[in-house]
N, C-alpha and C positions, 0 to 999 in steps of 0.2 A: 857429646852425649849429655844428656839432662841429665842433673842429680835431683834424687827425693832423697829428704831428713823425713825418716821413720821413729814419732814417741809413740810406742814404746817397745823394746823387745822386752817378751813376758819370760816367764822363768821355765823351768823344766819338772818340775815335780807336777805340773796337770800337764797332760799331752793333748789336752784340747787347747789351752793359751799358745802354747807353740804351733801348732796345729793351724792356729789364727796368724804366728808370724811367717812359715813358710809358703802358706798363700796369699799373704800381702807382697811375699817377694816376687812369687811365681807372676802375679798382675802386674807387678811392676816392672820384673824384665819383658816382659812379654809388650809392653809400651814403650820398652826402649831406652831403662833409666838405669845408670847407675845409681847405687843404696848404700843410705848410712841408716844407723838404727843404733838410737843411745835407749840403752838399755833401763829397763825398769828399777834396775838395781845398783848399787855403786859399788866400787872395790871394795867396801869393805863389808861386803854379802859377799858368801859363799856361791849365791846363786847369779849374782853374775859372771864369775870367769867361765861356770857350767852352760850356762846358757849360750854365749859367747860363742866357747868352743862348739857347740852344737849346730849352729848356724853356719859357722867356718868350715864347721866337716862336711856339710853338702854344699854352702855357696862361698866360698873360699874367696870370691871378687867381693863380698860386702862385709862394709867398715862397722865395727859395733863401737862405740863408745860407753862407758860408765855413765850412769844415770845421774843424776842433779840433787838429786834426795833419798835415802834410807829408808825404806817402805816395808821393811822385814818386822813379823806379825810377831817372832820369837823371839826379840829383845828383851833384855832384864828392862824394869817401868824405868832405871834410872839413865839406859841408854834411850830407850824410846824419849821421853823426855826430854834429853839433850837435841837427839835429832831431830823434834818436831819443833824448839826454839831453832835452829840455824834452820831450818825449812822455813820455817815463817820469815823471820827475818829477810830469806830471797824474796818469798811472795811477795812480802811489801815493799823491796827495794831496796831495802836498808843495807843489803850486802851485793854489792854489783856482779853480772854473771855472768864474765866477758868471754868465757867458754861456753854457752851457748849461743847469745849472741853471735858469736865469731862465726859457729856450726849454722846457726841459720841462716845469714848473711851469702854463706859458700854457696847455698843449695836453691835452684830452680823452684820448687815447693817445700811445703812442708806436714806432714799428714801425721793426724792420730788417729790411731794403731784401731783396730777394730775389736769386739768386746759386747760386754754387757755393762758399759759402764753411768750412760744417760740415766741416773738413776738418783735419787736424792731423800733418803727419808730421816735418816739417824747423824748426830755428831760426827759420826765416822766416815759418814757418806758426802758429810762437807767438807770433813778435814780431805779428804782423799780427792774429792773434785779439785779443790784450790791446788793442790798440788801436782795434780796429775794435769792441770790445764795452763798450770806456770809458765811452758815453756811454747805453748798455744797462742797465748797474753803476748808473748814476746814477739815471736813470730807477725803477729800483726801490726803490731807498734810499726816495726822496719819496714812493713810493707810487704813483705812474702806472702805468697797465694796458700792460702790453709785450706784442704779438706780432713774429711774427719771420712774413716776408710767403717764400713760396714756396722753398725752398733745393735743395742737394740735396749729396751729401757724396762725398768720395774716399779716400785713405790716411787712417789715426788711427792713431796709435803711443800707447802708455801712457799716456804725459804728455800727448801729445793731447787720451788720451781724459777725463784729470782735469781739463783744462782746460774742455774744450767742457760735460764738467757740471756744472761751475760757474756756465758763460755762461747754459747752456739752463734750468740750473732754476731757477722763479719768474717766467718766460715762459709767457703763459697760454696760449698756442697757438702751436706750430711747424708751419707748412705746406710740406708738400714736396710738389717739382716732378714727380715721377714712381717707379713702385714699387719700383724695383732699390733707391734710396737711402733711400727711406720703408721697408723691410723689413731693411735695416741699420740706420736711424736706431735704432728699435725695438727690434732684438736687443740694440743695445748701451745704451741708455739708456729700461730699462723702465717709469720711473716720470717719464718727462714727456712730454706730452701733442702729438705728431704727428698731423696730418691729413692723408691724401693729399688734394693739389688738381692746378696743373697748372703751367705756368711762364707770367710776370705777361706775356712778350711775346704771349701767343694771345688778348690783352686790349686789344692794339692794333686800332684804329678808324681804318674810312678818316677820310679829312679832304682838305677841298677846297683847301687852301693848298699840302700834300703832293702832291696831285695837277696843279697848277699847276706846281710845281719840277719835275715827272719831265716835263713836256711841255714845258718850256725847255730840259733837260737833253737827252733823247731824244728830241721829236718823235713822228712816228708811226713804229711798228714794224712791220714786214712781218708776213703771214700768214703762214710760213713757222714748219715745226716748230720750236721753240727750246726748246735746252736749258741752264742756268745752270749754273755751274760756279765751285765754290767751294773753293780750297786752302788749304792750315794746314799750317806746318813748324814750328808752337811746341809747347812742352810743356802738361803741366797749367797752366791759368791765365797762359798767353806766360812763363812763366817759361822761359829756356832753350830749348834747339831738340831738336828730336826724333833719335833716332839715326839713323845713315847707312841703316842696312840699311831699318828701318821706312816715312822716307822714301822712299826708293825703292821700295819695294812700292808705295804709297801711288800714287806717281806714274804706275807701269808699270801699273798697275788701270785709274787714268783715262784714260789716254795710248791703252791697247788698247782699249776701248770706244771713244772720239770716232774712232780712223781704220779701224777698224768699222763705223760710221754716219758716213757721209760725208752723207749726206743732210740729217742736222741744221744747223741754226743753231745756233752754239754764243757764248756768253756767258760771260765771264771775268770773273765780280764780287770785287771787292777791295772788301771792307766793313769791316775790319780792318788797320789799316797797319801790321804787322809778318808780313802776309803778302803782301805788296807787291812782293818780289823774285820767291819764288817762282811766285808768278800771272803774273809778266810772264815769269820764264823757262819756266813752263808753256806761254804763251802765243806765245813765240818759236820752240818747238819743234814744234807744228804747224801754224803760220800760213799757212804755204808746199801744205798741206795738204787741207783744208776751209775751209768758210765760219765767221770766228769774229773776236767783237769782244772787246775788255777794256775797263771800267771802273769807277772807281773810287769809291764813294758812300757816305758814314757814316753817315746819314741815317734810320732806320729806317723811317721812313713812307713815304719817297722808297723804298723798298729794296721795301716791300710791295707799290708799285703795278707798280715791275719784274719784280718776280716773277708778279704779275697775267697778265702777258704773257706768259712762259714754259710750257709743256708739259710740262716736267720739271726738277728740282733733283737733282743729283747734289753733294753737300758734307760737305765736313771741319768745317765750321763748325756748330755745333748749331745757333746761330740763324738762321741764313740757313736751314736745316732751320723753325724754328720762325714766321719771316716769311714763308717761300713755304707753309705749310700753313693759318695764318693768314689766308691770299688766297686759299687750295683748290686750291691747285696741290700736287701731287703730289710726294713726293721719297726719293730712295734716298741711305743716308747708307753713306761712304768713311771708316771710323774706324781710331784705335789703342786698341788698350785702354788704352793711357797714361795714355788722358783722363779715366780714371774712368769708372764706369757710369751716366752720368746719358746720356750719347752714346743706347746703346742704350735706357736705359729711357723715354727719352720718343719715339723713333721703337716702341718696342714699346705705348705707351699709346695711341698712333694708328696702330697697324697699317700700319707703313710699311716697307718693307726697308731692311736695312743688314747691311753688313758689316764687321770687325773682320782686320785685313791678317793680324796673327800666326795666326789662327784659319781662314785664308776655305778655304772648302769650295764658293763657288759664283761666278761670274762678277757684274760689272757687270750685263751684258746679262740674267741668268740672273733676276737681283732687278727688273729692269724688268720682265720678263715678267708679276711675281708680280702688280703693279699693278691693281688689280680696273677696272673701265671705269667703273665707280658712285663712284669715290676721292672725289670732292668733294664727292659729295650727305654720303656717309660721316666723312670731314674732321668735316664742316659739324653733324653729329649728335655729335660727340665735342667740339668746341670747344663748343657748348650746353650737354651736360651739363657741364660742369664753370662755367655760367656764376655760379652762387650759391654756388660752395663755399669763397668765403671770408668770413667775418663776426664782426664783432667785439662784443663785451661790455663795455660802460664802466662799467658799475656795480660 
């Protein structure tokens, strides 16, 4: 059997990055590869033995490894510090890293992990590239076949853009998640080799153990029209928080549609814990109102079959966008252009409405409307084609 080495497995407090690793698996068994997957995090993050376990509890045959470097946002500055001297130090060589090495050497290919990571604007954005593409560098040096599994891209500044062509060329295939960022990828880096595909979570697979969890969690659900409801007050990539103004648009958009449609069930999903506040104070402001639950679930399989149930997704979240369409449920996306164009480009690959707050020109209600009656049969014809558009070369 072939092996694929997977960087990176992501963590579990967003259930959209996980979302992103158990459809990189699902493509990969489905090609016929045993999976190793060293983890974004090292033993001494909490968030890798969780993560870990979370992958082991539905694919029990794939290997995780601890990560290479320390990437944890909530260190004191004197550990951050420490970690980003011994991180450099690999990057440059100066500390040899014969457990990687050894892991690429093992493995048929070598792939990174899919994301929103092609992206380059700030110090943080280069510190994080050189390191998240460390073990990329490596991989090539020995001569193993590199793709880069589904991306998609936001800000690049100069230096940026010197950096990411460095990363990108000698990567036999870059796949991107959707066209807004595959037609920038392009413009700006003409001589390597992008395929549009689709994003790895529309790759997730029921599963009967997932579907066990949501019937302990939730029980049965009413008939009753329901609609899902998903808020975001973070920046690009939960870096930082969104401006006051934006926010607030944001808010007054979703707030005027639910007490609008009083008729709906409405559902307050918290798949992401650093939207945690504002979901509950979204939540608290019309309680008193309509009919309407909150909860809170990372879980992406568990998150599928929730949305199974729902009649409409209204979300800031791309992925909860990407999990409830995955299920054939239908969904209208609440965005900022903040967030980079990946937001729109893949609600525009599946013909789905959305709107953008600095821009909007039409109601909530205005983009339900647009909704065809046929959405799922439709869905359901857009996630197929895209079922064989990723494939790899190992010779």
């Amino acid at each position: 059997m072939k092996k694929a080495l997977i960087y990176y497995l992501y963590g579990t407090k967003n259930a959209g990055d996980m979302a992103i690793c158990v459809g990189a698996v699902e493509v990969l068994k489905r090609l016929g590869y045993s999976i190793t997957m060293v983890n974004r995090f090292s033993e001494a993050e909490s968030e890798y033995e969780k993560s870990r376990q979370y992958i082991e509890n539905y694919f029990p045959d794939v290997k995780v490894f601890p990560g290479p470097f320390s990437f944890e946002r909530d260190f004191s500055l004197n550990r951050k510090l420490m970690t980003f001297a011994i991180s450099f130090e690999k990057v440059c060589g100066v500390v040899p890293d014969q457990k990687n090495l050894s892991l690429i050497k093992e493995h048929d290919i070598v792939l990174f992990n899919g994301g929103n990571l092609l992206r380059g604007e700030t110090m943080k954005d280069y510190m994080r590239l050189m390191a998240l593409f460390y073990p990329i560098e490596l991989a090539k040096k020995v001569g193993t076949p590199v793709y880069c599994l589904p991306q998609s891209t936001a800000g690049i500044s100069w230096f940026g853009n010197l950096l990411l062509k460095r990363y990108l060329r000698g990567i036999r295939t870059i796949y991107v998640r959707e066209s807004n960022s595959f037609n920038l990828l392009c413009k700006k880096f003409p001589d390597i080799n992008f395929q549009l595909s689709t994003d790895l979570a529309f790759f997730c697979q029921d599963c009967e153990k997932a579907k066990e969890k949501f019937r302990e969690k939730f029980g049965d659900m009413s008939d009753s029209r329901k609609v899902a409801l998903i808020l975001r007050n973070s920046g690009i990539g939960d870096i930082g928080q969104l401006n006051s103004e934006t926010e607030e648009k944001l808010l007054t958009e979703l707030k005027t549609y639910v007490l609008q449609h009083r008729e709906n069930e409405y559902w307050v999903v918290v798949q992401t814990l650093k939207d945690k506040d504002v979901s509950e104070a979204f939540f608290n402001s019309v309680t008193n109102h309509v009919r309407i639950h909150i909860t809170e679930c990372h879980d992406p399989l568990v998150l599928r079959e929730l949305y199974k149930n729902m009649s409409l997704t209204i979300t800031m979240r791309l992925h909860a966008g990407i999990l409830s369409l995955s299920a054939l449920t239908p969904v209208v996306g609440l965005f900022s252009q903040c967030w980079g164009p990946k937001n729109p480009g893949v609600m525009s690959s599946y013909n789905m409405p959305y709107l953008l707050v600095e821009q909007n020109t039409e109601s909530i209600e205005q983009l339900v409307e647009q909704i065809p009656s046929d959405a799922s049969e439709k869905i359901h014809e857009i996630i197929s084609s895209y079922g064989n558009s990723i494939v790899f070369d190992t010779i």
